[in-house]
N, C-alpha and C positions, 0 to 999 in steps of 0.2 A: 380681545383675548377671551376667548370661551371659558364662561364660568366664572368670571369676573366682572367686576366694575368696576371701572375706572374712572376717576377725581383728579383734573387736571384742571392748571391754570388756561389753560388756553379757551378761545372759543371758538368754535367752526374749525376747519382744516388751517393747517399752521404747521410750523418747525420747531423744534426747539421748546423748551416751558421744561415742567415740573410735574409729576402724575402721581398717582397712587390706585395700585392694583388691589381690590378688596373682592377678594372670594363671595360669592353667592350666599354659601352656609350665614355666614356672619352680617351678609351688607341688612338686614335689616335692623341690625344693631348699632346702625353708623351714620349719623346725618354728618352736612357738611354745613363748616362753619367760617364766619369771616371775623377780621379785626380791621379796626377803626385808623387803617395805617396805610399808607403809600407803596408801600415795595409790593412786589406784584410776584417776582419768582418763587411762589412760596403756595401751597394747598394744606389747610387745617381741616380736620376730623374730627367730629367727637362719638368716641364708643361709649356705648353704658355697656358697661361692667358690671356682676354681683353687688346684690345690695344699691346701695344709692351712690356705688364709684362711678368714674366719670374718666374716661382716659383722651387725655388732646393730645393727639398724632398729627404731628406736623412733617412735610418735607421741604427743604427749601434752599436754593440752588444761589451763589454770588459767586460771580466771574471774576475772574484774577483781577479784568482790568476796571471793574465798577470804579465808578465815579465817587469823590467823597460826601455827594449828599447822598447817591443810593446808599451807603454804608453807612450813614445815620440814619437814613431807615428804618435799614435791616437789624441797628442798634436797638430804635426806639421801638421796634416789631416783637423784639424777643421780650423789652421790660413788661409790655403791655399784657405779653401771653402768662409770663410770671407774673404778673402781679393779678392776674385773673383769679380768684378763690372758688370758684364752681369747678372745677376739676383736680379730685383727689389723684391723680396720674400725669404727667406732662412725658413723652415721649417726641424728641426731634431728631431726624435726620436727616442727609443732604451732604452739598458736597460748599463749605467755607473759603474754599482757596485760602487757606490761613496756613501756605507751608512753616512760616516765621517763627509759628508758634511749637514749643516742646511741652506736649500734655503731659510728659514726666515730672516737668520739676514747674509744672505751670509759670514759666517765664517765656518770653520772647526776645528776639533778638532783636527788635526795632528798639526806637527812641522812646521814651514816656509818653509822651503825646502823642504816637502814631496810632490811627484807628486800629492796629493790630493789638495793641494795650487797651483801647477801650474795649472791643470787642470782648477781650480776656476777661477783665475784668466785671463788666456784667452780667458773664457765664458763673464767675466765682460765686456772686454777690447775690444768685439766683437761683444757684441749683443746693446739690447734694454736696459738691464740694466744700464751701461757704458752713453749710449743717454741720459736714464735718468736722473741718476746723474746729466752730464753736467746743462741738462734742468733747473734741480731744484736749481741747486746750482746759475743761474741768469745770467745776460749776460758778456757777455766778455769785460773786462775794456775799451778796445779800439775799440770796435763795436761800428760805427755811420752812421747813416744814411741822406738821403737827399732825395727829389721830384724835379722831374723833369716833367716839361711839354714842350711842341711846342721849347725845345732846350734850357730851360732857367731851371738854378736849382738856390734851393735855398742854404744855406752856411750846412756845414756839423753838426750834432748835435748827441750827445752821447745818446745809446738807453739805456731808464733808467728800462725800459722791457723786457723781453724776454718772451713771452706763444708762442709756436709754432700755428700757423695759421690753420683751414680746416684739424685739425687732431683729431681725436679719443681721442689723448691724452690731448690735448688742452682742452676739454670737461671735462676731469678730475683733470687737474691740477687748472682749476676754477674754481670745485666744491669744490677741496682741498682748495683753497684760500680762499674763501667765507665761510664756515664750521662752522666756528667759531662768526662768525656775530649774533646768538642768544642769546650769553653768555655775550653780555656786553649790554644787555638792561632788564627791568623788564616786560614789557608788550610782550601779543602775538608778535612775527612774521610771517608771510609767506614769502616764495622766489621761485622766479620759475623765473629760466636761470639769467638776470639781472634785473629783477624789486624784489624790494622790498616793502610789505604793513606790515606797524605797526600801530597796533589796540588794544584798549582798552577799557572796560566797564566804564563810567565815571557819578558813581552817584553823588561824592561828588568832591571839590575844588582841594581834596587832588589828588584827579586820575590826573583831568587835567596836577598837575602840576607832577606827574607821568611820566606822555604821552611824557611831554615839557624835563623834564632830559631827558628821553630813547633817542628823538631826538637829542639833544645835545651827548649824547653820540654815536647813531650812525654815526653822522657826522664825531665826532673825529677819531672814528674809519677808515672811511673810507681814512680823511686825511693823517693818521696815513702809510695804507696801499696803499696808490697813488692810490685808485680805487675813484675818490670824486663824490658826489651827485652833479646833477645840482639843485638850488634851484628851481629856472625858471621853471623847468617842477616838481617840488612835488605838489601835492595838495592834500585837506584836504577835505576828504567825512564824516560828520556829519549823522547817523543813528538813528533813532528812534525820534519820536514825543516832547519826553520831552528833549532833549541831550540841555545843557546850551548853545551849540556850541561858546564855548571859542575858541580865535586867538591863534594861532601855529605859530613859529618863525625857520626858521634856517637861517645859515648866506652865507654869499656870497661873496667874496673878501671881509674878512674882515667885512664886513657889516652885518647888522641882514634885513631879510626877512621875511616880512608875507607871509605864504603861502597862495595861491589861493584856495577861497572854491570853489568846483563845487559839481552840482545837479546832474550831470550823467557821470560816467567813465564806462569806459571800462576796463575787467577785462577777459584775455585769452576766449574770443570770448563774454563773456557775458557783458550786460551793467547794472550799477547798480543804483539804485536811495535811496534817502535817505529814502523812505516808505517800499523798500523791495515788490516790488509788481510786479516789471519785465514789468511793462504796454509798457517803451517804447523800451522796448529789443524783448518784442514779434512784437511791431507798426515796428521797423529795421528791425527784419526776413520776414515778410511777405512784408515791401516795397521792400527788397530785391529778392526775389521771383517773385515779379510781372514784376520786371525789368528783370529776367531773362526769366519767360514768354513770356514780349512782345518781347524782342530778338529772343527768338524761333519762336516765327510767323512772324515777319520781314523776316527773314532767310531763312524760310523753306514755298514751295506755296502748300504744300498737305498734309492734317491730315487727320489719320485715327486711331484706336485705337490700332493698332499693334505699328505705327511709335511712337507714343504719348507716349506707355507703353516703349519701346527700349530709349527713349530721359529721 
């Protein structure tokens, strides 16, 4: 194939095998690599990546009707590739003949002991699935942590958390976490990352006191879940001309809080005012602007409309 290169198990002219097509741009970023193993329907690559990552691209083919030693193998092929530490990336694809199995609910339909269950369970015990689990099932009894500055630490303390850090998945498992947070109040909410707004239409007595449960209940919620509100930073934006604007309560060590009314928040880049008219969201944009202006003429000692149009 023009423009490629191609990495197959085969050698000289043949039928049948396993290949992999590697574009020109990239092939010199790709040796090819072997493992210390018997099964044969299979071709390992390794790309560097960014930095000192390391990606092994593997393809590799088992026919419905392999034999049960090729299938131990193929079993003892995939531990050896996992359990390799020189590659921050593992990447396999191919084709398992594994209809048996449901990647839904990760079970199969064979017996315990049929290579279909071994198979599985290797995949489990190796990959991101496996990680998962761990992840979700919560921290380890005896995981505790401590801060240390300028040589001074403080006493050790039992991590009552676990969400992995600056990860992909971190992102989902506090979407998963949070999910549920519209199903124990009555009024609108919105959410976006960790802010929360609860809002209500409030023509009559009965709303307000609407609004005052939901709140109460989304606190408990929160307690409930170790994720808690600080009261200190909630406040309560009143809309519209005729709004009764009734006092809003949550609590705080124990204690009940009035929440703080304010005239203008901020809200994912916009500012909002109780008239709805944006006067001083638009007055922020363009003071902004002009501060960026006169930095560019401080900055810069020559204008013309080429440089002006390029900035």
């Amino acid at each position: 194939m023009e423009g490629y290169q191609v990495y197959t198990n085969l050698e000289g002219e043949g039928h049948g095998g396993v290949a992999i097509h590697i574009s020109n741009t990239i092939n010199p970023l790709v040796t090819e690599v072997k493992f210390d193993t018997n099964y044969s329907e299979v071709v390992w690559l390794k790309v560097t990546l960014r930095g000192n990552d390391q990606l092994l691209l593997g393809y590799i083919y088992r026919g419905p009707s392999s034999s049960l030693t090729n299938i131990s193998k193929l079993c003892d092929l995939l531990q050896v590739t996992q359990n390799d530490s020189g590659y921050s990336n593992i990447l396999i694809g191919g084709d398992f003949n594994y209809p048996e199995i449901d990647w839904t609910t990760w079970t199969t339909s064979r017996q315990v002991d049929h290579h279909n269950q071994k198979f599985l369970d290797i995949y489990r015990t190796n990959t991101g699935q496996a990680w998962s689990e761990r992840k979700l099932a919560g921290p380890h009894p005896d995981k505790r942590q401590r801060v240390s500055i300028a040589g001074v630490s403080t006493l050790l303390v039992h991590v009552l958390s676990d969400i992995p850090q600056g990860s992909v998945l971190g992102l989902l498992l506090f979407i998963i976490f949070i999910n549920d947070t519209p199903e124990v109040v009555n009024s609108l909410i919105g959410m976006f990352a960790d802010d929360t707004k609860l809002f209500r239409t409030v023509n009559r007595e009965v709303d307000s006191t609407v609004l005052q449960t939901d709140l109460i209940a989304l606190q408990e919620w929160s307690n409930k879940w170790q994720l808690k509100f600080n009261a200190d930073k909630c406040k309560i934006l009143h809309i519209g001309g005729k709004n009764p604007n009734q006092k809003y309560y949550m609590t705080q060590c124990g204690k009940p809080v009035e929440l703080h009314e304010t005239k203008l928040e901020k809200d994912l880049g916009h500012h909002i005012e109780p008239e709805l008219n944006f006067r001083k969201h638009y007055e922020k944009q363009l003071n902004k602007g002009n501060q960026i202006l006169g930095l560019t003429r401080r900055t810069y000692f020559y204008f013309d409309i080429e440089s002006v149009t390029r900035l």
